[in-house]
N, C-alpha and C positions, 0 to 999 in steps of 0.2 A: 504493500500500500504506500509506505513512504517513497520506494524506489518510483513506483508509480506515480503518484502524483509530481516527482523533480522530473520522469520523462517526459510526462505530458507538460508541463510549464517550457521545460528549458529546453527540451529535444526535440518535441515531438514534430517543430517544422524542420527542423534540419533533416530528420527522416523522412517526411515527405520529401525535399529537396531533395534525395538521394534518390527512394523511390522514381520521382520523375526523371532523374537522370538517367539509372538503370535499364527502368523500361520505355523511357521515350514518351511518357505518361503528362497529362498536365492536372497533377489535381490542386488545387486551391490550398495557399498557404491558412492557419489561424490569424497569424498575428497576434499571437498569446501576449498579452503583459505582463512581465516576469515579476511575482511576488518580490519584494524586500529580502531579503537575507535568504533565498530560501534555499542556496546551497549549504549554506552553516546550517542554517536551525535541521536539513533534512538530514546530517549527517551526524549531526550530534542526536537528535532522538534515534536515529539507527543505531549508534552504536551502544546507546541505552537499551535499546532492545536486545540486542548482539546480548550484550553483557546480562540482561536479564535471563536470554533463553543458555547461556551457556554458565549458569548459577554463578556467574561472579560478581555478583550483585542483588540483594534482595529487589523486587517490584517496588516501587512507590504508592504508598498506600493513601498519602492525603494530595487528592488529585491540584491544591494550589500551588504545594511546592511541586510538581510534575510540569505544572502550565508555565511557573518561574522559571524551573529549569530552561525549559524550551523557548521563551518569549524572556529571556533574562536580556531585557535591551540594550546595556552597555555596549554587548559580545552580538547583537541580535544580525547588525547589518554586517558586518565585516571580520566577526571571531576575535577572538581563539577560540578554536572549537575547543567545550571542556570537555570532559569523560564525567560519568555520572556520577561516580565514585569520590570525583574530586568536589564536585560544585554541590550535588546535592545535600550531602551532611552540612554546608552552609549555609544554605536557605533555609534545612530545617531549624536551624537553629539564628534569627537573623540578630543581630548586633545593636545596642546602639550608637547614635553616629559619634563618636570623641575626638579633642584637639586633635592628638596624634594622628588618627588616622585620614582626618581633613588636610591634616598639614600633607601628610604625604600623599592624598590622591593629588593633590595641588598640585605637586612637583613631579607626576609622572604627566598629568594632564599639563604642564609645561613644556617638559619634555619633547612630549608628544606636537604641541606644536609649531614645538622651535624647529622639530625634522622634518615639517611637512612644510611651515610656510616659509624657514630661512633657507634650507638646504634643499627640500624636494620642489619645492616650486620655482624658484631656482636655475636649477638644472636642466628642468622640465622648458625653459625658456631659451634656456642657452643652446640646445639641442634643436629645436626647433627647425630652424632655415635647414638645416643638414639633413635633417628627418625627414623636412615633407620635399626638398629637388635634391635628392644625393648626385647627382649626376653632375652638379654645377660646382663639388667639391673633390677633394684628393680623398684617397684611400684611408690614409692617415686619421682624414679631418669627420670621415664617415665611421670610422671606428670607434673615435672620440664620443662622437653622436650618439650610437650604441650604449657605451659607460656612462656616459652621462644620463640618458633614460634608465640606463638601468637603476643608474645609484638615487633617481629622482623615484622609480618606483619602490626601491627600498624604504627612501624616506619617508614616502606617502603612509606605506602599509604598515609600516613601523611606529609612525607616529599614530597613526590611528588605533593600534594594537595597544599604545601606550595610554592614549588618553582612555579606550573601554576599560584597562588596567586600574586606571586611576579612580573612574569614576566609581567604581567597584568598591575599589578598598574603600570609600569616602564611607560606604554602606558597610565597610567591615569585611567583604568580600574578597580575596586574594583568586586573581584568575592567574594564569601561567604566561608564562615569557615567551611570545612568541617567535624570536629572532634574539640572537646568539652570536652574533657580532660574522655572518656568513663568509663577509671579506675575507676574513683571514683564512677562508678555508684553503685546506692542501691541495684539496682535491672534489671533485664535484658531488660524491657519495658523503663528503664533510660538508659539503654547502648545504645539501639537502636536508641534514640532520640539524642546523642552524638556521633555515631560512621558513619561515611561515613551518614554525615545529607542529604546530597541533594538526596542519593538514598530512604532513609528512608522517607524524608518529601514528596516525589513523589510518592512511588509507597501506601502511608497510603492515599494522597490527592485525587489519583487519580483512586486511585482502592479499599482500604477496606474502607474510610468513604463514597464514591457511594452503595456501596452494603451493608454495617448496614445498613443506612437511621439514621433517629435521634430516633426511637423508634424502639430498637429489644430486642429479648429477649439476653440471656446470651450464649443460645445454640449458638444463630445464632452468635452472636458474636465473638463465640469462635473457632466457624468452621472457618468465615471469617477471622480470626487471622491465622487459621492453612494454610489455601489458601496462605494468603499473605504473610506469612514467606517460602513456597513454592518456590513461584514466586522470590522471590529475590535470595534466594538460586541458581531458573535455572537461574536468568538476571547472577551470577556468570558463569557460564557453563553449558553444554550440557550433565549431565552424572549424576546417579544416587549419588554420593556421595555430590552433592552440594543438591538435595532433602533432603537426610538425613540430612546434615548441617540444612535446614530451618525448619524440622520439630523437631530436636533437640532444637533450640532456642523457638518455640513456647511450644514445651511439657514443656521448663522452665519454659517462661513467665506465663502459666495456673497454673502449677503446683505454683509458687509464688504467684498468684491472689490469690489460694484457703488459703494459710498457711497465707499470710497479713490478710485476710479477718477472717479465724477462730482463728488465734493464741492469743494468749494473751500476749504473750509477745513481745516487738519491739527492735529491736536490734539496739541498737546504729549506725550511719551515718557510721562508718569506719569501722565495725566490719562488718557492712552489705555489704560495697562496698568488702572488702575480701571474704567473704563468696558466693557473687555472681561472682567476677571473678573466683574462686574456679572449680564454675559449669560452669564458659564459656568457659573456658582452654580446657577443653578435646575434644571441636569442632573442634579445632582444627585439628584434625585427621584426618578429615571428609573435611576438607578445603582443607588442604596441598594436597593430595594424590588422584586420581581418582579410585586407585587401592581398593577397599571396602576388600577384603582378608586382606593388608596391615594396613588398620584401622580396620579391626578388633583384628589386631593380635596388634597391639598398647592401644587398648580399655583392650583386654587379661591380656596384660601384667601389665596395671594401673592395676587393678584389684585385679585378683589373682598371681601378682608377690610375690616378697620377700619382706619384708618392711626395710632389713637391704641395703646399697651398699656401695659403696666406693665411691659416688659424686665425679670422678674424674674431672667433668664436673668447678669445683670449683677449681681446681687446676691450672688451666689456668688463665696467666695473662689477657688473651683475652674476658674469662668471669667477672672477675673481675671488668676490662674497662667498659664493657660494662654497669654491673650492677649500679656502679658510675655514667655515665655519665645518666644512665634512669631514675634515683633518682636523678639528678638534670635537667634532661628535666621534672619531672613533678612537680616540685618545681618551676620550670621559667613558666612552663603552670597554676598551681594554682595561682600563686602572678602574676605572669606578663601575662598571655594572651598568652604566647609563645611569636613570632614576633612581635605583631600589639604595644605592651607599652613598649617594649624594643627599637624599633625603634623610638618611640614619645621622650623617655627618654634618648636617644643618641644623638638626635636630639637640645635636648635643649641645650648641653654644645655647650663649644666653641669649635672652629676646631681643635686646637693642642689634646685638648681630643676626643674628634671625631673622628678624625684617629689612633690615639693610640687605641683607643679601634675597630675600625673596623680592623686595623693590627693583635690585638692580637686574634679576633674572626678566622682570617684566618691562623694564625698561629695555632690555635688550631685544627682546622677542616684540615689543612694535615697533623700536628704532627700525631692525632688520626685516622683519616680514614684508611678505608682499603680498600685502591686504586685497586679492583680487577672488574673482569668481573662477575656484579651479577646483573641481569637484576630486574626491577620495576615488581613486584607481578602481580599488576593489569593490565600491560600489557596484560596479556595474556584473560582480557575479553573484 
């Protein structure tokens, strides 16, 4: 029933679409209007159910904390998706609201929009001209344009992860970290274990480690890997350019199994995390745009463009900003955790520093933002 009603909302014209392609067929699209959240909330009550029918969880017996669970609005539009285990025993039991934990929703819901409106919005600007005529730049300056979307969808999804975080705790509520500083990963099987964790930790728990079992060969493994990088690609959308996204990520992941596995040489932790976000950038393409002509002609232009340009893209104070404040958002995420030690270690002075320093965080976050109309990425699944 659940899987059901997300085919019929989110799929079910895309399978007509295929239908008329297959058999030459013309039947009439819905034009469904996609519910609000309704890839979170269908997967987190799925795996409520999972977890109830495979007894690792009692049933919820007072059907208010059941409807909380699932309509819990911080997490509603855009996650983390929780596990039942975790968020329900919180609702049964709800909080009331204290200094402490207002101060620190405060500081993740800062957080949260210091990475969306300083750094993600941002970058999302900077990229732009490159994104929509890659053709009228160098290889170089199209690559750029890649990372920089990338690191701008980072921020978005990040900071919004941050502020449902925050709002949460405000209620007493501790939801999970959804993002793990991915940068730094070695390697792309690292990225995925740090990047949007709660869709990663679900759809490995509950669909590719069911289907390996604990004894498979390498084939099957690898096939299962190509499925389940698939599958997250469509939980992204309904349209052949998020497949390619998931089958891009796994031809990595394989492709790095085989070169760890025979190489002899290992590359140092930092050279490795460059070298992997290197080859995660150009997914990008494949993310941003549903148009596949458009990512191809951006894939083109990495490619076989020019290697010389004129990175006007750098001439901008706007890029500059940006680049500054991402190289110290992931200097406060290495050493401090982001939010969660920054708010402990505010916490402990005394009030007259306390507020000085929560003044100058807000002063910073409208000096820098850029107060425009630029909606949350991941709204749109």
């Amino acid at each position: 029933m659940i899987l059901g009603q997300l085919f019929f909302f989110k799929y079910f014209d895309f399978f007509l679409v295929n239908l008329n392609w297959v058999f030459n067929a013309e039947l009439g699209l819905l034009n469904i209007l996609l519910p609000i959240g309704i890839s979170f909330f269908s997967l987190q009550t799925l795996g409520y159910v999972i977890d109830v029918y495979r007894r690792k969880f009692a049933a919820e017996q007072d059907p208010k904390v059941f409807f909380l669970y699932v309509c819990f609005y911080p997490q509603l539009v855009a996650g983390p998706i929780e596990r039942a285990r975790q968020l329900m025993p919180q609702l049964r039991v709800l909080n009331p609201i204290t200094n402490e934990n207002f101060r620190r929703g405060l500081m993740h819901i800062g957080w949260g929009l210091a990475l969306k409106l300083i750094i993600g919005d941002r970058f999302v600007v900077a990229a732009a001209d490159v994104f929509d005529k890659p053709e009228n730049y160098s290889s170089p300056e199209v690559f750029l344009s890649s990372a920089f979307q990338w690191i701008h969808v980072y921020c978005d999804f990040y900071g919004y992860s941050e502020m449902a975080r925050g709002l949460a705790i405000m209620f007493g509520i501790n939801l999970m970290r959804n993002f793990d500083n991915p940068f730094l990963a070695i390697n792309t099987r690292s990225f995925w274990q740090k990047w949007h964790i709660s869709l990663t930790k679900w759809v490995f728990d509950y669909l590719y480690f069911p289907i390996v079992g604990r004894k498979s060969s390498q084939l099957r493994r690898s096939v299962c890997l190509v499925i389940t990088m698939v599958i997250i690609g469509l939980w992204h959308g309904a349209s052949y350019n998020f497949v390619l996204f998931g089958l891009y990520h796994a031809g990595v992941m394989l492709l790095q199994d085989q070169t760890q596995k025979y190489s002899p040489v290992k590359l140092p932790k930092g050279l490795a995390a460059i070298f992997n976000n290197i080859l995660i950038a150009p997914s990008t393409f494949l993310f941003m745009t549903t148009d596949l002509d458009h990512a191809a002609r951006m894939f083109n232009a990495m490619i076989s463009g020019t290697t010389s340009g004129e990175f006007s893209m750098f001439d901008s104070l706007n890029t500059l900003t940006a680049m500054g404040f991402f190289a110290l958002a992931l200097f406060i995420e290495t050493r401090y955790k982001g939010a969660d030690m920054i708010a402990v270690r505010i916490s402990g002075f005394s009030a007259p520093i306390r507020w000085t320093a929560y003044c100058l965080i807000t002063i910073v976050i409208l000096t820098f933002a850029m107060l425009r109309e630029n909606d949350f990425v991941y709204f749109q699944f």
